[in-house]
N, C-alpha and C positions, 0 to 999 in steps of 0.2 A: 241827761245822759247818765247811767249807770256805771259803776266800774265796776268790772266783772272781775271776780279776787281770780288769783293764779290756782293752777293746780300746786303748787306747793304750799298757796296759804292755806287753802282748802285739807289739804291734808295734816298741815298743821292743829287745824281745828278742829279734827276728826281726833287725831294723839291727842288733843287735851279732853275730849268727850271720853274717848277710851281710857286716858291715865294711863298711855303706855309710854315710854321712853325711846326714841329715835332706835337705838339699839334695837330694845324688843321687838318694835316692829318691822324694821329690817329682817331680825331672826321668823318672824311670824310669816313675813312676807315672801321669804328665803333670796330676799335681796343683798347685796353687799352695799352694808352699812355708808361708804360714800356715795354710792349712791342714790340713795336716800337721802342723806346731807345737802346733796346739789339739787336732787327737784325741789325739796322742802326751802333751800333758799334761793332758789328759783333762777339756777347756773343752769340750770339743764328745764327751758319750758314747755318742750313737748315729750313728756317719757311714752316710751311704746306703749301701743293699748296692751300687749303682754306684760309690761312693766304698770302700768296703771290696775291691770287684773288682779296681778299678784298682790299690790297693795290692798286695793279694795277686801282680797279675798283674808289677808294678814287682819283688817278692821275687824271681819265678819259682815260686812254689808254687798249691796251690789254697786257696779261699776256705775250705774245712773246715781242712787245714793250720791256717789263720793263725789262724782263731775259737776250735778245741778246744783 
């Protein structure tokens, strides 16, 4: 059996690929900064697929990128 990481690790490991700072990429993603906090530590483990978009589109990648 696999364990399939969170979307908040998942996005974790994406900020450390990019070298961006939770801030910056809440600003990039034009999220508010908690909450980003809460999916990244995994309070919050379904964020909207419009909440997911934004993120993905803050990386530069696509939403399949960030999920798989």
């Amino acid at each position: 059996m696999t364990m399939q990481k969170t979307i908040g690790a998942k996005i974790k490991a994406w900020r450390a690929i990019k070298d961006l700072t939770q801030d910056e990429l809440a600003k990039k993603a034009d999220l508010p900064y908690p909450t980003l906090v809460k999916i990244e530590s995994d309070a919050v483990q379904n964020p909207s697929i419009d909440t997911v978009t934004k993120i993905a589109a803050g990386f530069g990648i696509t939403v399949d990128d960030l999920i798989k």
